[in-house]
NUROMAR-808397 format. One line per 3 residues: number of its first residue (from 1); their letters; for each residue x, z, y of N, C-alpha, C. Coordinates in nm, 2 decimals, padded with zeros to 4 digits, m for minus. Layout:
NUM	a	X/Z/Y/X/Z/Y/X/Z/Y | ...
% end
This chain:
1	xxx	00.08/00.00/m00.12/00.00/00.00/00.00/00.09/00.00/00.12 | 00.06/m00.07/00.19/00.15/m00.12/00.31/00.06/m00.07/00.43 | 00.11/m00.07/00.59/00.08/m00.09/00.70/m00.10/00.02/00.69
4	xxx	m00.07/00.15/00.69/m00.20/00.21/00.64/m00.20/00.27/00.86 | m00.36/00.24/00.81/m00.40/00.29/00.95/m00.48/00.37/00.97 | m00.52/00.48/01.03/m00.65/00.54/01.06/m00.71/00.53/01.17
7	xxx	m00.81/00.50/01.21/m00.94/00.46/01.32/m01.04/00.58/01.26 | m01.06/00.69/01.35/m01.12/00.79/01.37/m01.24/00.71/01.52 | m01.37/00.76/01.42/m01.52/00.75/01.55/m01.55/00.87/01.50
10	xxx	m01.56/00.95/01.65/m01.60/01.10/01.66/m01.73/01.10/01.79 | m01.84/01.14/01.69/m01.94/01.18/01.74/m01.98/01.31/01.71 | m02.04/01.42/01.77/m02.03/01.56/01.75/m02.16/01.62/01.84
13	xxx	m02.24/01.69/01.77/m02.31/01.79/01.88/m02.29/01.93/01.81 | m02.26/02.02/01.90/m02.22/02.20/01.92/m02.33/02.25/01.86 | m02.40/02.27/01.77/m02.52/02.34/01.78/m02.51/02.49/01.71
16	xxx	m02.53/02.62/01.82/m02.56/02.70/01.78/m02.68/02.73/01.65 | m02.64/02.85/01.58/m02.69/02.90/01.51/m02.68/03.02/01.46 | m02.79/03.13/01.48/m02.85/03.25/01.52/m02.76/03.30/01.35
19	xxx	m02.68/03.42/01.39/m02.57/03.44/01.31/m02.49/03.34/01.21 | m02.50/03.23/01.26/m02.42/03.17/01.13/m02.30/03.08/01.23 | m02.30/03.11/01.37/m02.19/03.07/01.40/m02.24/02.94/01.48
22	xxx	m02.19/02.84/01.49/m02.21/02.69/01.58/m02.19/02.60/01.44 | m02.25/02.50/01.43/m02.27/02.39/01.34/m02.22/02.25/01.46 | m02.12/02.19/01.34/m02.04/02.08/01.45/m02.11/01.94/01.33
25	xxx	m02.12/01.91/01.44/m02.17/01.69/01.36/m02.04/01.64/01.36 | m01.97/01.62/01.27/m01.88/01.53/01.27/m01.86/01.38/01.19 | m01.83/01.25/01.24/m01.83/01.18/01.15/m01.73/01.07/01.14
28	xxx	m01.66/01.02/01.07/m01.48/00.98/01.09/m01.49/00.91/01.03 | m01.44/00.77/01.07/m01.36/00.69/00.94/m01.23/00.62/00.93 | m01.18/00.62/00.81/m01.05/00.58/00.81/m01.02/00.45/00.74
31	xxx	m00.93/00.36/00.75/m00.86/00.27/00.67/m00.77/00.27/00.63 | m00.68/00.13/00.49/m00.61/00.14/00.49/m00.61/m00.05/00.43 | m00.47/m00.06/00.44/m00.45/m00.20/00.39/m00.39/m00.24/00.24
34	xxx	m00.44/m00.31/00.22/m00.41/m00.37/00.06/m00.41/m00.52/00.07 | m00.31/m00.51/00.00/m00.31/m00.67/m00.04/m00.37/m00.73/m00.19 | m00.44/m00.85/m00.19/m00.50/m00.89/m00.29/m00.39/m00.89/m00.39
37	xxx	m00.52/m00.90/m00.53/m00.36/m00.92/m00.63/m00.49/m00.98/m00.74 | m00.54/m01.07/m00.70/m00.64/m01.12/m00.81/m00.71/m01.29/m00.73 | m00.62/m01.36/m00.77/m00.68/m01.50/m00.75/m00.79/m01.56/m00.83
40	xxx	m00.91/m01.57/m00.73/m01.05/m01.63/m00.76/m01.06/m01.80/m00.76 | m01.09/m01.91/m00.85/m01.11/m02.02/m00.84/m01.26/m02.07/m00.88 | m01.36/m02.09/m00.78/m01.48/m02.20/m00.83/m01.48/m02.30/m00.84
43	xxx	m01.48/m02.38/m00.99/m01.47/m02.54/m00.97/m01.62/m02.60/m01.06 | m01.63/m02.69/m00.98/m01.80/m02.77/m01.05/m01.76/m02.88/m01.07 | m01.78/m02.91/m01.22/m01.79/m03.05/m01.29/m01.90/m03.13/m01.22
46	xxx	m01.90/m03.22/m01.21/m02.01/m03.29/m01.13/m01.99/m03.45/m01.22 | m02.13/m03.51/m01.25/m02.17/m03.64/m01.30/m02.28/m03.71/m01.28 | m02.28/m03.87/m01.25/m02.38/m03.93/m01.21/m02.40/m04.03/m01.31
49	xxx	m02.49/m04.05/m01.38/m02.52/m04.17/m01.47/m02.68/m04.23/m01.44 | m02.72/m04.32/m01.51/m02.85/m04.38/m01.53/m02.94/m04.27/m01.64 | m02.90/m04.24/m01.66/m02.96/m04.12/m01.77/m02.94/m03.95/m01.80
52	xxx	m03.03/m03.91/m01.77/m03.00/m03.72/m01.79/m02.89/m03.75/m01.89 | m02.90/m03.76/m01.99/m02.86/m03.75/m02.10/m02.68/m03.80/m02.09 | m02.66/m03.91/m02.04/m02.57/m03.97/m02.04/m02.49/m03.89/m01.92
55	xxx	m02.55/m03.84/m01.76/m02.47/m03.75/m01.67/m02.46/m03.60/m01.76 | m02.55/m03.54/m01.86/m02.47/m03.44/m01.93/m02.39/m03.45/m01.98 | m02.36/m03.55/m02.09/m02.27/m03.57/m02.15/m02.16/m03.55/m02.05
58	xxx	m02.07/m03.64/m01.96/m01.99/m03.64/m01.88/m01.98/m03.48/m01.83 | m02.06/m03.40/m01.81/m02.08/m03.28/m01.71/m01.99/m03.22/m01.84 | m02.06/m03.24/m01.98/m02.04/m03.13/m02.04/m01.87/m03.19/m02.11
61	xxx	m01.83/m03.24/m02.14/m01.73/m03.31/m02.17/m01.59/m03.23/m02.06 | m01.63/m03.26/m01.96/m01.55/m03.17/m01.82/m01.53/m03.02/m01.83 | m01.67/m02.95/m01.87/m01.64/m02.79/m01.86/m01.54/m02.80/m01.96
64	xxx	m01.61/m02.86/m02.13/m01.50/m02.76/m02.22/m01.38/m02.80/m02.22 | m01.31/m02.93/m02.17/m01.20/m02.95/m02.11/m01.17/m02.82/m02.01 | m01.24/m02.80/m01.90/m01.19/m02.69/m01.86/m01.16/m02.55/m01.89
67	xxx	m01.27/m02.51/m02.00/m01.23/m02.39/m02.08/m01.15/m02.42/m02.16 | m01.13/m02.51/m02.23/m01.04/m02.52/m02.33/m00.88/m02.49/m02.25 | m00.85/m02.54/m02.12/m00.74/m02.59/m02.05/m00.72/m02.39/m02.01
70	xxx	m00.83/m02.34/m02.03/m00.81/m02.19/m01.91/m00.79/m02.09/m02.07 | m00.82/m02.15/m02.17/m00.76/m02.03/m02.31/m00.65/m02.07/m02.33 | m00.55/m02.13/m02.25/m00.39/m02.18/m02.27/m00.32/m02.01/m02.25
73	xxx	m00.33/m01.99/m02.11/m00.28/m01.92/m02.04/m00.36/m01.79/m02.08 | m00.27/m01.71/m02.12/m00.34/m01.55/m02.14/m00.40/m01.47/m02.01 | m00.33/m01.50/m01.92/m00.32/m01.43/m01.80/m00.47/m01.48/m01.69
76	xxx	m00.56/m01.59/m01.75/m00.68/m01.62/m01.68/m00.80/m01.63/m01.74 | m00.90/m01.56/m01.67/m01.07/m01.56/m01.74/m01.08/m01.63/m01.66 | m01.21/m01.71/m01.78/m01.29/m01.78/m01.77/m01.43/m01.75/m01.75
79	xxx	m01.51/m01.82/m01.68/m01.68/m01.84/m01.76/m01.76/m01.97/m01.67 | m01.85/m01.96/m01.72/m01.94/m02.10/m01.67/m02.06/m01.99/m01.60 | m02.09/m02.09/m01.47/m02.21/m02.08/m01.41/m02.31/m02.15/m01.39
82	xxx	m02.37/m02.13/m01.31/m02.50/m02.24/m01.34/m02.50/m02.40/m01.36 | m02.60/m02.45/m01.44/m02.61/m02.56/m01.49/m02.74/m02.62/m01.44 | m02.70/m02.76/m01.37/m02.79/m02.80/m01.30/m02.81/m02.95/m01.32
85	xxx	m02.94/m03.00/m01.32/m02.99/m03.13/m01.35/m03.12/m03.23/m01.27 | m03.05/m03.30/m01.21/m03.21/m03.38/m01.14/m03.22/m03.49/m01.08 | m03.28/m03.56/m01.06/m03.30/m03.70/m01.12/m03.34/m03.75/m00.93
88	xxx	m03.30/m03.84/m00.88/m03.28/m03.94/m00.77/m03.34/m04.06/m00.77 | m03.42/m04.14/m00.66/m03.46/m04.26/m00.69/m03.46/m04.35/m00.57 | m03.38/m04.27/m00.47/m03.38/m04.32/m00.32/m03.29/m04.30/m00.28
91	xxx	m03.09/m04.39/m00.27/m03.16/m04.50/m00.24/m03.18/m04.60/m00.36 | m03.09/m04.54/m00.48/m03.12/m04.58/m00.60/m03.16/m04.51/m00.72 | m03.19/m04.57/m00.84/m03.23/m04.45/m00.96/m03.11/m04.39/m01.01
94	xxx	m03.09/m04.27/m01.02/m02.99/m04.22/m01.06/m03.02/m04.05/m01.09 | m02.93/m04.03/m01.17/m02.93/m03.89/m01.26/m02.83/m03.80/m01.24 | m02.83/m03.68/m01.20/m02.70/m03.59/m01.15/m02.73/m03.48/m01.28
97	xxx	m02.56/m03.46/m01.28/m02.56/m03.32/m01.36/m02.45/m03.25/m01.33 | m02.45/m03.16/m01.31/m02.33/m03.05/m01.26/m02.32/m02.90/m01.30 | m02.21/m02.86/m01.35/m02.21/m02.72/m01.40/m02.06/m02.65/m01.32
100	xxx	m02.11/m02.49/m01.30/m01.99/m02.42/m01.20/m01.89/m02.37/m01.35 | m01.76/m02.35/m01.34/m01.65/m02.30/m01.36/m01.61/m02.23/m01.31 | m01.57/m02.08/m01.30/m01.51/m01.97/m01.22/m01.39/m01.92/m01.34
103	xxx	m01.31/m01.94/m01.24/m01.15/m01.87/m01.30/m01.07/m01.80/m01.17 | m01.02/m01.72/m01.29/m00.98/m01.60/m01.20/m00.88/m01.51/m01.27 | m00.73/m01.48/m01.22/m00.61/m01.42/m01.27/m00.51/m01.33/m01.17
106	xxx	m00.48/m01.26/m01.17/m00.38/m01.20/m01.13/m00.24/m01.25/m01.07 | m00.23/m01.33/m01.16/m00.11/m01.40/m01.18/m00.12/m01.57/m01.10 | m00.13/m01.56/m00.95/m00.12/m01.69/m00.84/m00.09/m01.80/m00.91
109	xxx	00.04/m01.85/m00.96/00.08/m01.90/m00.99/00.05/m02.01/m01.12 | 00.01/m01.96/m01.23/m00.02/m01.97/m01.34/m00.17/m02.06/m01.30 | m00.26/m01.96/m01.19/m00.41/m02.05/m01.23/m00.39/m02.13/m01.10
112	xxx	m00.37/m02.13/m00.98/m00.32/m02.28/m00.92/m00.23/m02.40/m00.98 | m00.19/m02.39/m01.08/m00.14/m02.50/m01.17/m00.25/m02.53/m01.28 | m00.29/m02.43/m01.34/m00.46/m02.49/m01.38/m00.53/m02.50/m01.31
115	xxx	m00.57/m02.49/m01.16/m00.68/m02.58/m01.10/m00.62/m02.73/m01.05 | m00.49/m02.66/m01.06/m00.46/m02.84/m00.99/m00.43/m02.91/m01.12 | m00.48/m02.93/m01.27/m00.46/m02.98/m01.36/m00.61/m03.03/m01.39
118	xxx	m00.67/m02.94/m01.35/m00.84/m02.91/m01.35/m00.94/m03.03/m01.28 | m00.85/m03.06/m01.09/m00.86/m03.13/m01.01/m00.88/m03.26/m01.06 | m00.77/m03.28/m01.12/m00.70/m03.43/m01.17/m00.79/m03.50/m01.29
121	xxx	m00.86/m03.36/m01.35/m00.97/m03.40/m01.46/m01.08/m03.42/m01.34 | m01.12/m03.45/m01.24/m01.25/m03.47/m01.18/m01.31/m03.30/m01.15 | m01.31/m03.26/m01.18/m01.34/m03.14/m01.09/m01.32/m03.07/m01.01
124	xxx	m01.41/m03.06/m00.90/m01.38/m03.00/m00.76/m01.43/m02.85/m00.75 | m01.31/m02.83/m00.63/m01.30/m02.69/m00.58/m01.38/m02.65/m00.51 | m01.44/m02.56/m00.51/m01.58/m02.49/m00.42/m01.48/m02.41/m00.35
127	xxx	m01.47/m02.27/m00.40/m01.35/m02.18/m00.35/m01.26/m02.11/m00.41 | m01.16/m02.10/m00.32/m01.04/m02.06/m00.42/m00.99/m01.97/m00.30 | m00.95/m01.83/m00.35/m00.86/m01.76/m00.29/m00.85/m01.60/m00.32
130	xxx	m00.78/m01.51/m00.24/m00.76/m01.40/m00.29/m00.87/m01.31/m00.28 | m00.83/m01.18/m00.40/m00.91/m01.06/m00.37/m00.89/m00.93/m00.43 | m00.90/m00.82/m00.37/m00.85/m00.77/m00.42/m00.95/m00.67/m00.59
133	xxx	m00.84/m00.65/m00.69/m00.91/m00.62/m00.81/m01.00/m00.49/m00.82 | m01.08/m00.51/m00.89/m01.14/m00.35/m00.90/m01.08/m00.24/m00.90 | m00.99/m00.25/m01.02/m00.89/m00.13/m01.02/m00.79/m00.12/m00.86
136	xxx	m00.72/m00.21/m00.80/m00.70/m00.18/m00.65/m00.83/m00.16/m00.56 | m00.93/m00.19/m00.55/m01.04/m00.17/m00.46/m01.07/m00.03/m00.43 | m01.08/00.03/m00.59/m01.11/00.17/m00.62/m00.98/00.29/m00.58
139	xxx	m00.87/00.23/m00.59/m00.74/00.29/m00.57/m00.72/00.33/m00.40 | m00.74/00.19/m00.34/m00.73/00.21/m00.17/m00.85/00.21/m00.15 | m00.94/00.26/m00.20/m01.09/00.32/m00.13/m01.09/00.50/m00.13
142	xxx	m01.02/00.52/m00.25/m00.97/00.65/m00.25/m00.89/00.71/m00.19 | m00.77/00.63/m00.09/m00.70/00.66/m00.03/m00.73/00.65/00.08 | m00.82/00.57/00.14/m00.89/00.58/00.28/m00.99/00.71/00.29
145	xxx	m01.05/00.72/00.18/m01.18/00.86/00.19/m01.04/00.98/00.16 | m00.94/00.97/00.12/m00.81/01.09/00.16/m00.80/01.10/00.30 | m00.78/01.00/00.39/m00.74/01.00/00.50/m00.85/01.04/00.62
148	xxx	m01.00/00.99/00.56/m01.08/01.06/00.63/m01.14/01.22/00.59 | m01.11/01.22/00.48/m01.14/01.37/00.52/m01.06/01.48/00.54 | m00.89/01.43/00.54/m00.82/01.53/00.64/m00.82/01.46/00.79
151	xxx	m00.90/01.40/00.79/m00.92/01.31/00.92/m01.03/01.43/01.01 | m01.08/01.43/00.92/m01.24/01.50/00.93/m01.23/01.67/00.94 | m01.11/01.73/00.86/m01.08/01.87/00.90/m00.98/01.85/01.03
154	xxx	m00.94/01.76/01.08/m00.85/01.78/01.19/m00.91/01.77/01.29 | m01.04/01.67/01.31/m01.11/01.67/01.45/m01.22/01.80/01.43 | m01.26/01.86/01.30/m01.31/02.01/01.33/m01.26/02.11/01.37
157	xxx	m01.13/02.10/01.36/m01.00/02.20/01.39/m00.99/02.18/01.54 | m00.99/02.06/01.60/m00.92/02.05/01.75/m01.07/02.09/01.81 | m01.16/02.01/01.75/m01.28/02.06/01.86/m01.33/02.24/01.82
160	xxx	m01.29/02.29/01.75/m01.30/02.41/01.75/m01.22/02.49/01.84 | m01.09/02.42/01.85/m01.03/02.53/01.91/m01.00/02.48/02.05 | m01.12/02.36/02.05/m01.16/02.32/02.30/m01.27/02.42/02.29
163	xxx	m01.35/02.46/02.22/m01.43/02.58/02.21/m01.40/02.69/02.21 | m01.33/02.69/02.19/m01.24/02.87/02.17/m01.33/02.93/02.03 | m01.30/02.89/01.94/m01.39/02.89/01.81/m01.26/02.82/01.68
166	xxx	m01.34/02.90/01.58/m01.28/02.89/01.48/m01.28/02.85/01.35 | m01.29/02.73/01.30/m01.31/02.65/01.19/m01.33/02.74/01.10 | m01.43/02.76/01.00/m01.43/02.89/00.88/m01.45/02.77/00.78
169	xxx	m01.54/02.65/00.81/m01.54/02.54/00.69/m01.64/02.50/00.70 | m01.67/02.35/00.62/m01.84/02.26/00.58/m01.92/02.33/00.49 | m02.04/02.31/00.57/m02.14/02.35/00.50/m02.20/02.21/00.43
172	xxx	m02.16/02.10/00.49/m02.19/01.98/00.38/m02.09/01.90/00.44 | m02.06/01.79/00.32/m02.00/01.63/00.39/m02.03/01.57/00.30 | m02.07/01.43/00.34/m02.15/01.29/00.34/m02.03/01.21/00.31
175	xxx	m02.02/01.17/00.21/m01.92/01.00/00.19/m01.98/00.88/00.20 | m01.96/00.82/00.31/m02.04/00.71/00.35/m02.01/00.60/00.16 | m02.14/00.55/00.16/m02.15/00.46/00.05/m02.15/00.27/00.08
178	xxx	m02.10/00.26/00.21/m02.11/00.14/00.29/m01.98/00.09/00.29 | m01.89/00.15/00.26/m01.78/00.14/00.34/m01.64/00.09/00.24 | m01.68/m00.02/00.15/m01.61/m00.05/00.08/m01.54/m00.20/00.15
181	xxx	m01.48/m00.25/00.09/m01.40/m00.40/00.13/m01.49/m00.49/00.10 | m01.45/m00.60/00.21/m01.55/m00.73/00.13/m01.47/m00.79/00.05 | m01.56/m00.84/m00.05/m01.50/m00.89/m00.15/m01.40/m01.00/m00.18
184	xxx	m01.38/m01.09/m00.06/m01.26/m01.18/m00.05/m01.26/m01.24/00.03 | m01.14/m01.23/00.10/m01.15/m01.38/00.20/m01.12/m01.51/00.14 | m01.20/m01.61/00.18/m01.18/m01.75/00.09/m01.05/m01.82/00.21
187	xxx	m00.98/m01.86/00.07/m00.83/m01.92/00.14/m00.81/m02.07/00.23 | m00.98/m02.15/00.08/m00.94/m02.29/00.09/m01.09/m02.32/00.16 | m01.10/m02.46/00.18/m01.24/m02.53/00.24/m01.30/m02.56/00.10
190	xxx	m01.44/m02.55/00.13/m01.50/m02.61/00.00/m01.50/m02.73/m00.05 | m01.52/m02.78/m00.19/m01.52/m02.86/m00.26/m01.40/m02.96/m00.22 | m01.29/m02.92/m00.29/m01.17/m03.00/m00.28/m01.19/m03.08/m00.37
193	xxx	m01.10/m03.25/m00.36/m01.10/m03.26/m00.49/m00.98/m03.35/m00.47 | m00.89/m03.41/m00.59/m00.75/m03.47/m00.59/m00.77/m03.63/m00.69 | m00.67/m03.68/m00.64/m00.68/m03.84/m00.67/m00.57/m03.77/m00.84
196	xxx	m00.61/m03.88/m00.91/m00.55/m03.86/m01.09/m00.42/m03.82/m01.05 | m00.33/m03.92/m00.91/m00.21/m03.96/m00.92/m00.15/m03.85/m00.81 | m00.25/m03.76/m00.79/m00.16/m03.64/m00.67/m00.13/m03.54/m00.75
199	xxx	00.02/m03.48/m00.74/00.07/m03.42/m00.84/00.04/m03.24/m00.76 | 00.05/m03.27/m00.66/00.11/m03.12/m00.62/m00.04/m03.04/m00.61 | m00.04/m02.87/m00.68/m00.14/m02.83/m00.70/m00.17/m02.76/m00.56
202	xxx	m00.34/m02.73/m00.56/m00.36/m02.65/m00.43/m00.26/m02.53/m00.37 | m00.25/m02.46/m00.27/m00.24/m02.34/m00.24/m00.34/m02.28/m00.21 | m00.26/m02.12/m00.23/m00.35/m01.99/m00.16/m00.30/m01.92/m00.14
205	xxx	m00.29/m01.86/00.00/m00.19/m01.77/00.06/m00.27/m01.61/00.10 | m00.23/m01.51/00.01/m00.28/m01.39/00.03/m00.28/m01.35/00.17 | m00.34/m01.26/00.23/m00.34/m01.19/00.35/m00.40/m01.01/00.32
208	xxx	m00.34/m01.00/00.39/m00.42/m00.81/00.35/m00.56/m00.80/00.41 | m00.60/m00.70/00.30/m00.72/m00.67/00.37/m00.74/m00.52/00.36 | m00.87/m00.48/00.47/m00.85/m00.34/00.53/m00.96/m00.31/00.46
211	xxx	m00.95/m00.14/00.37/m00.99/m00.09/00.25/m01.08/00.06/00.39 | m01.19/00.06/00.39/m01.24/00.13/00.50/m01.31/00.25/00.44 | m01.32/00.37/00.44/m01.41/00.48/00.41/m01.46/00.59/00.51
214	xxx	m01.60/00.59/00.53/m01.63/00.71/00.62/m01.66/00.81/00.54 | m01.69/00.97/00.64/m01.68/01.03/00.60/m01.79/01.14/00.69 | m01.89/01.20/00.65/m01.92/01.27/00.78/m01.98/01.45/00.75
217	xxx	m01.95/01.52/00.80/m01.95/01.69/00.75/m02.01/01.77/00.83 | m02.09/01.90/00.82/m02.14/01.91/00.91/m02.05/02.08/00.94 | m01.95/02.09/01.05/m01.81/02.23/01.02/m01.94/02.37/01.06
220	xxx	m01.88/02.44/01.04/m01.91/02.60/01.11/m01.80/02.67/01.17 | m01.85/02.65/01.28/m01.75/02.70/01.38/m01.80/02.88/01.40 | m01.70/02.95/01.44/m01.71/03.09/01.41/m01.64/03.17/01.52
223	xxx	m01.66/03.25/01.62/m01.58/03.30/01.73/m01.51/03.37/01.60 | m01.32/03.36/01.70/m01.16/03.39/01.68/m01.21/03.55/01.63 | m01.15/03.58/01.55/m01.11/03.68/01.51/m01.04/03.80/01.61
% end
């Protein structure tokens, strides 16, 4: 985890309470940065014939070429998505069939040489790019909700003691449930596609992204001893 930042929003109201001291609203949030480590590829077989039958064929001929091409490499999942079929008659008669491909690895390198192998078979790129993996999502989401809740005892502490009052502790805290990462930024433009004879495979260039958690507690503030 690199370049970690905290961004504290402090919103607060004093409110007494008849022996139990002052009740503080506090609510904070923190970040941090992560870099992806899980490259995502959508590609759709796409076919046009005179006949359902005959643009399946082609559609389907393409996926298992493409699964077949993604159980090479250990290091990339596969699966198929939706499958789609419908029929044109303006400005000619004609029959479409298209099915999605999503592949997705860890390992950059390995599945941009299978998409740009993929390309070359006729199938185009929807989107391609980084994200970060569940297991990191969960890792730097944990370390952001670290950072806010000693985030969260520190601004009860200072505003206690512009009060002349004394932090004893939460009577509750709230972990915001919003406050996760989006799920990727997309690298490339949609639906790429490459001539038989272009050798060189796409790129995708990771960028960090900011892993965010709020946090919000309600302190008890207590006159100084």
């Amino acid at each position: 985890m690199r370049r970690a930042a905290v961004i504290a929003l402090l919103a607060f109201a004093a409110v007494p309470a008849a022996h139990a001291g002052t009740i503080l609203h506090l609510t904070v949030t923190a970040s941090v940065s992560a870099m992806p480590d899980e490259l995502v590829a959508q590609l759709t077989a796409n076919a046009d014939a005179q006949t359902a039958g005959a643009a399946q064929a082609q559609v389907n001929k393409m996926v298992q070429t493409a699964l077949g091409a993604a159980k090479g490499p250990s290091a990339v999942t596969a699966s198929t998505a939706q499958y789609s079929v419908w029929h044109e008659t303006d400005p000619k008669d004609v029959w479409h069939a298209s099915q999605g491909v999503g592949l997705r690895s860890t390992d950059g390198g390995i599945l941009l040489t299978l998409v740009g192998t993929l390309q070359q078979e006729g199938l185009a790129v929807g989107d391609l790019g980084w994200q970060l993996s569940p297991a990191t999502t969960e890792k730097s989401y944990e370390q952001a909700m670290g950072h806010a809740v000693d985030l969260l005892t520190r601004r009860a502490t200072t505003v206690a003691r512009l009060l002349h009052l004394t932090l004893q502790g939460f009577q509750s805290v709230t972990v915001g449930e919003d406050a996760g990462p989006p799920v990727r930024p997309l690298g490339q433009s949609r639906m790429m596609t490459m001539a038989a004879t272009a050798a060189p495979p796409p790129s995708a260039q990771a960028d960090a992204v900011t892993v965010s958690a709020t946090v919000s507690g309600d302190a008890r503030l207590v006159q100084a001893p």
